[in-house]
C-alpha positions as CSV (number, residue, x, y, z in Angstrom):
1,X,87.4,29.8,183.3
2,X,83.6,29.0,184.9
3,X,83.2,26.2,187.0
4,X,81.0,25.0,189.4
5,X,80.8,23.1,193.0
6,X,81.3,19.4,191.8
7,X,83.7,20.5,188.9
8,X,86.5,18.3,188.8
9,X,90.0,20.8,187.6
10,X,93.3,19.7,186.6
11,X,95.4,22.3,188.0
12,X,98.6,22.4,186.0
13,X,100.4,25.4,187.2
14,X,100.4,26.9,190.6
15,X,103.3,29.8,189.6
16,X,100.6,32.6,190.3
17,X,99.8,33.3,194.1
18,X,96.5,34.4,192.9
19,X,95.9,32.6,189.1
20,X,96.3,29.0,188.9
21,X,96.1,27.3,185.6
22,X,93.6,24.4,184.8
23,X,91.4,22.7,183.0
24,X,88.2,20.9,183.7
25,X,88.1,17.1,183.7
26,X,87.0,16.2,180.0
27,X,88.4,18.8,178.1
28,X,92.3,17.6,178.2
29,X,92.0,18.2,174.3
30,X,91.4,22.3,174.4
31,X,95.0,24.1,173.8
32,X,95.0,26.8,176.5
33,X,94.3,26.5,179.9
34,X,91.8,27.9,182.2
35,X,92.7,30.2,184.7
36,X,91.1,29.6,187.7
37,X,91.6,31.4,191.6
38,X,94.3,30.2,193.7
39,X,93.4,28.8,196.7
40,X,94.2,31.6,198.6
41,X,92.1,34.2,196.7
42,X,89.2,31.8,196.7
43,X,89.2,31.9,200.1
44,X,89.6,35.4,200.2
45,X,86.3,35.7,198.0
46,X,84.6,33.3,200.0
47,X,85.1,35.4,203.1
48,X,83.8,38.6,201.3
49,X,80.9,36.9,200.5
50,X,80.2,35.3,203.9
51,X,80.6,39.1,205.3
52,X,78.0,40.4,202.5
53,X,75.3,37.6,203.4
54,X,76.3,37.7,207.0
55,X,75.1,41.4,207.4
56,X,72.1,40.8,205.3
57,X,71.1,37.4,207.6
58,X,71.8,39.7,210.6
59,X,69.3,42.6,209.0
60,X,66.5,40.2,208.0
61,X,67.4,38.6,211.8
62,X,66.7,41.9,213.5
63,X,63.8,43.0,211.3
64,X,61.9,39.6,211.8
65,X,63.4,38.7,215.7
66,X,59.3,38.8,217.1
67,X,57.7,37.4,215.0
68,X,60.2,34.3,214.5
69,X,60.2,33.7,218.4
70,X,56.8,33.6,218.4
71,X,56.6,31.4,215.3
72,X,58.7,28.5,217.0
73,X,57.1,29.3,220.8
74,X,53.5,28.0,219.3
75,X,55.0,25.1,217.3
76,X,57.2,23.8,219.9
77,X,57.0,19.9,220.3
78,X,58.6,17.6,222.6
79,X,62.2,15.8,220.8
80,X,62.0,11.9,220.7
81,X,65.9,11.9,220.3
82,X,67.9,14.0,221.6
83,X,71.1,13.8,219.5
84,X,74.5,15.7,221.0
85,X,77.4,16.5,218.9
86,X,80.7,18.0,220.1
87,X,82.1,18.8,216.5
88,X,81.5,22.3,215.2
89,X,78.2,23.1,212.3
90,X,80.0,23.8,209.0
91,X,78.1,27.0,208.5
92,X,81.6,29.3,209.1
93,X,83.9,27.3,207.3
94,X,85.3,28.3,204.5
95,X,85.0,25.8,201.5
96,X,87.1,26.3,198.2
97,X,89.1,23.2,196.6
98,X,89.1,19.8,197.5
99,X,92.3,17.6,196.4
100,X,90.4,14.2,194.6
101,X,91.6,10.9,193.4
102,X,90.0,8.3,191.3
103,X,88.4,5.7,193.5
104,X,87.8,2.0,191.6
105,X,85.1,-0.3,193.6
106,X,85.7,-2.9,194.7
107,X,82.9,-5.9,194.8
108,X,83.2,-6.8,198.1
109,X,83.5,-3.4,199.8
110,X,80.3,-1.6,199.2
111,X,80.1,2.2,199.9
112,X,77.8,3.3,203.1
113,X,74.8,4.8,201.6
114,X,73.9,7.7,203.7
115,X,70.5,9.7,203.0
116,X,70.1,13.5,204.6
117,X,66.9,15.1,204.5
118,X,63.8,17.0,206.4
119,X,61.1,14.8,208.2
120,X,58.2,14.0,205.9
121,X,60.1,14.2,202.9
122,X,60.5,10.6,201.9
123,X,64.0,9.1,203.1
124,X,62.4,6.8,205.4
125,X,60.4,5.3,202.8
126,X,63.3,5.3,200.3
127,X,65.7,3.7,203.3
128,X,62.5,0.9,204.1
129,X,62.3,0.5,200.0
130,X,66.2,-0.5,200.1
131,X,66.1,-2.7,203.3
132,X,63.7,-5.0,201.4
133,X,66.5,-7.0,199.6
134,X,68.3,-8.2,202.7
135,X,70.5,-10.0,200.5
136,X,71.9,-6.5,199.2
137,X,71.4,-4.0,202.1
138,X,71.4,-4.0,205.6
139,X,71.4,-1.2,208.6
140,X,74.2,-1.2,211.2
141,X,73.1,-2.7,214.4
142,X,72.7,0.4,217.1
143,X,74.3,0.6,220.4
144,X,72.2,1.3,224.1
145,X,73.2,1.5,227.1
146,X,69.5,1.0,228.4
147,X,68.9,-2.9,230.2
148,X,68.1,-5.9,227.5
149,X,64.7,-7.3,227.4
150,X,63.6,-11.0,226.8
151,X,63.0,-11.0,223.5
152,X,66.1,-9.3,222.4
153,X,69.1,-10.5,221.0
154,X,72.3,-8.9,221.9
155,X,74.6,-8.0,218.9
156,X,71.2,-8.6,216.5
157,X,68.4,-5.8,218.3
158,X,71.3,-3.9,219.7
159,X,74.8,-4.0,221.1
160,X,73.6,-3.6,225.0
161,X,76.4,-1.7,226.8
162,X,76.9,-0.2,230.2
163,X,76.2,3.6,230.3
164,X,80.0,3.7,231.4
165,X,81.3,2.2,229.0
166,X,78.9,3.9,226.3
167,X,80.4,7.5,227.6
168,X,83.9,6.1,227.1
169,X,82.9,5.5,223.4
170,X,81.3,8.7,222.8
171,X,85.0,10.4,224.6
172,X,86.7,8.0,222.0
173,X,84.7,9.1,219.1
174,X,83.7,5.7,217.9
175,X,80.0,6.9,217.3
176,X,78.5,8.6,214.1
177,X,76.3,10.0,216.0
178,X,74.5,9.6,219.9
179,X,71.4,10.5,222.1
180,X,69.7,10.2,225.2
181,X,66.5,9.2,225.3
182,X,64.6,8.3,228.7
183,X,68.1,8.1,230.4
184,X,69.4,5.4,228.7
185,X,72.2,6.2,225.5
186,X,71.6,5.3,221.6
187,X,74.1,5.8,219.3
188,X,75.2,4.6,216.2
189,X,79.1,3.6,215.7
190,X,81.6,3.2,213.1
191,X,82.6,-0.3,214.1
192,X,78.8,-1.0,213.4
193,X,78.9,0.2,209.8
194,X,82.1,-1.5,209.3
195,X,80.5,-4.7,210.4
196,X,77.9,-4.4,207.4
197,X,80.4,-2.9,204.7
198,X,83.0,-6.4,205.9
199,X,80.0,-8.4,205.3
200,X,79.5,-7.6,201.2
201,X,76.7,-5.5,202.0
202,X,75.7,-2.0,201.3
203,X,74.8,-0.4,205.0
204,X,72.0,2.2,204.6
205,X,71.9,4.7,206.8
206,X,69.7,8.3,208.2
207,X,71.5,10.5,209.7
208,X,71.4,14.2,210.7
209,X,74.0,16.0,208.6
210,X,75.9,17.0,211.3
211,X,77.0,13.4,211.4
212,X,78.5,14.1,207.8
213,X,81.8,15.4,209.2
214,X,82.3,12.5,211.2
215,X,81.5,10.1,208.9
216,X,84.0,12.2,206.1
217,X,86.9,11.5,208.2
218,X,86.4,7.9,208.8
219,X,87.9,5.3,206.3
220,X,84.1,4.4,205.3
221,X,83.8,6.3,202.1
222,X,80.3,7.2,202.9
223,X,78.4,8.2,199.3
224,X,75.8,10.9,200.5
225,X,72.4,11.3,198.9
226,X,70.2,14.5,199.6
227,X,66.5,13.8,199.5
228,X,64.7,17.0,198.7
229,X,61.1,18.2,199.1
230,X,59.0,19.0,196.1
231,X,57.1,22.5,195.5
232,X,54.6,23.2,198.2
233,X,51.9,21.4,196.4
234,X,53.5,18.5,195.7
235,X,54.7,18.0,199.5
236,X,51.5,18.1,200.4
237,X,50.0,15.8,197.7
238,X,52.4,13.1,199.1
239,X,52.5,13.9,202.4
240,X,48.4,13.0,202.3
241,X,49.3,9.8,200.3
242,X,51.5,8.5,203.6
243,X,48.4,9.3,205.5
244,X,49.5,12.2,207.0
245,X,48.2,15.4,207.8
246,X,50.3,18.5,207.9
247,X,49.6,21.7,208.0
248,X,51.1,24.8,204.9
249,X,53.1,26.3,208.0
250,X,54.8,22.7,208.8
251,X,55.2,22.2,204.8
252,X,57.1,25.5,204.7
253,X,59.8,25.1,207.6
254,X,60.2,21.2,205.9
255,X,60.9,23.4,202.4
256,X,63.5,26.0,204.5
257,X,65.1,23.0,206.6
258,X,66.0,21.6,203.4
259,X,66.9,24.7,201.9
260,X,69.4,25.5,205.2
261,X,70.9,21.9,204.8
262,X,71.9,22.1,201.3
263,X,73.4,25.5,202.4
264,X,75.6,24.2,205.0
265,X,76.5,20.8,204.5
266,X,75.4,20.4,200.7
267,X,79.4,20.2,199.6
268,X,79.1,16.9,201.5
269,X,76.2,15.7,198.9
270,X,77.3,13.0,196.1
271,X,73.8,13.2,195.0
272,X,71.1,15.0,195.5
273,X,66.8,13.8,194.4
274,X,63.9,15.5,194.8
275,X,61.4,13.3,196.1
276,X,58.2,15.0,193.4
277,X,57.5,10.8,193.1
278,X,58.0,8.4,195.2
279,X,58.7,5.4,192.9
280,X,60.4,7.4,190.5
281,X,62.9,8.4,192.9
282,X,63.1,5.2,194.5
283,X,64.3,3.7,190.4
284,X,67.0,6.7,190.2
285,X,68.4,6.3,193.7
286,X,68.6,2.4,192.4
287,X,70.1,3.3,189.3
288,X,73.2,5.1,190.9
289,X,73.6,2.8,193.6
290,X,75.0,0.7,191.0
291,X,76.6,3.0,189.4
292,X,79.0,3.5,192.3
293,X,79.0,-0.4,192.5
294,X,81.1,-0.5,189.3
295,X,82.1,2.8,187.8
296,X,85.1,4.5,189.1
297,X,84.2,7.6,191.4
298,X,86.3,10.8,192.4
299,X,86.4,10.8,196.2
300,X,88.5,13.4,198.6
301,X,92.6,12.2,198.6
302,X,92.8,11.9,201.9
303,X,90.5,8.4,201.2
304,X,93.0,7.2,198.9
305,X,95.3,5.1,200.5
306,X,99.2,5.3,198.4
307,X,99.4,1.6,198.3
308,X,95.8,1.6,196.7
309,X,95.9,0.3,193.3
């Protein structure tokens, strides 16, 4: 049986060490089953594969190693925000099944709304779009450990912390994701975005998708959507419209970030839009917003509490 990454199957028999038996979700009327890899030998293909495209990678690596170091030696640009992880990237692990259960919504526990994508490609205009109805969306407050100024509001601007105790949080894992920027800490946290979600609001958030993997094993059922670049053409037609000037070489690395980011962390996408207009996407990412307000959605087990009705 065919299937595809997003497929939900209905594994019936798991006699086979290499041949399960299944059926995709719809089609509980067909009278045979689908036989489908076992676990197992899935993984067994997908580390055959990896091999295949590793030694390819390494060839094309090799082939282009100048040129490529000289390539990001002239473009190199100074990082506003240095994030730090401590988790591992995704690119070596092995993906094959995911055990799913239905997830029913509930009306005052809104889903996180995370958007992953390239710089210039939209998601800050999409997440400014959304912010707009404060009655329905809000962003979790951030955490610093640099000194509080006048005009701010602790708890509203950010939650001012000591560097100490902002290190003991990072050790503790309480942030989605941290950096350092003119010696003083930022950082989002869980306990932020739980804050919005206990409040009846949806909390939009953009991240770097290394935070995904953080955010997966929390108990936020974060709902991930990928916002994609155009063709080349249509980048730069929009990229002008935001008043800003970029050059072919800057629109192609924003075309291959996006490409390497659906690579390795697309099995974390729930949606994914390509940004061709932006009002156009703005309506759809609208659209299944409430979608996932009221329809029921399948979401990994391990989400599923047993109590959960």
């Amino acid at each position: 049986m065919s299937f595809q990454k997003g497929d939900v199957l209905h594994v019936i028999s798991q006699e086979d060490p290499n041949w399960w038996q299944a059926y995709r979700e719809g089609e509980e009327d067909q009278l045979l089953a689908g036989l489908i890899p076992s676990k197992s030998f899935q993984q067994q293909r997908e580390i055959m594969k990896q091999a295949v495209v590793g030694d390819t990678r390494e060839r094309k690596s090799k082939k282009g190693k100048f040129l490529c170091a000289r390539r990001h030696h002239r473009r190199k640009k100074k990082k506003l925000y240095n994030l730090n992880y401590n988790d591992d990237t995704d690119s070596e692990q092995i993906l094959t099944y995911e055990e799913v259960r239905l997830y029913y919504p509930r009306a005052h526990q809104k889903r996180p709304l995370v958007l992953i994508g390239p710089q210039k490609v939209g998601r800050h205009e999409l997440r400014q779009r959304l912010m707009e109805d404060t009655n329905r969306f809000a962003a979790a407050v951030p955490h610093t450990s640099r000194p509080k100024k006048d005009s701010e509001v602790n708890g509203v601007d950010y939650f001012f912390i000591s560097r100490t105790q902002f290190e003991a949080d990072i050790l503790a894992g309480r942030f989605v994701e941290h950096g350092e920027y003119q010696k003083s800490y930022y950082g989002t946290s869980l306990d932020a975005i739980r804050s919005v979600i206990d409040s009846g609001k949806t909390c939009v958030l953009n991240l770097h998708p290394q935070s995904l993997k953080i955010l997966k094993k929390s108990d936020l059922m974060p709902y991930v959507a990928f916002i994609a670049p155009p063709s080349l053409e249509k980048l730069r037609q929009n990229c002008l419209k935001m008043d800003s000037s970029v050059k072919d070489e800057e629109l192609k690395d924003i075309i291959e970030k996006a490409r390497e980011m659906e690579e390795f962390y697309g099995h974390y996408f729930d949606l994914v839009l390509i940004n061709v207009d932006l009002e156009k996407t703005y309506s759809e990412l609208l659209h299944e917003i409430s979608v996932i307000e009221r329809e029921p959605q399948w979401v990994p087990a391990s989400w599923i509490k047993d109590d959960a009705t």
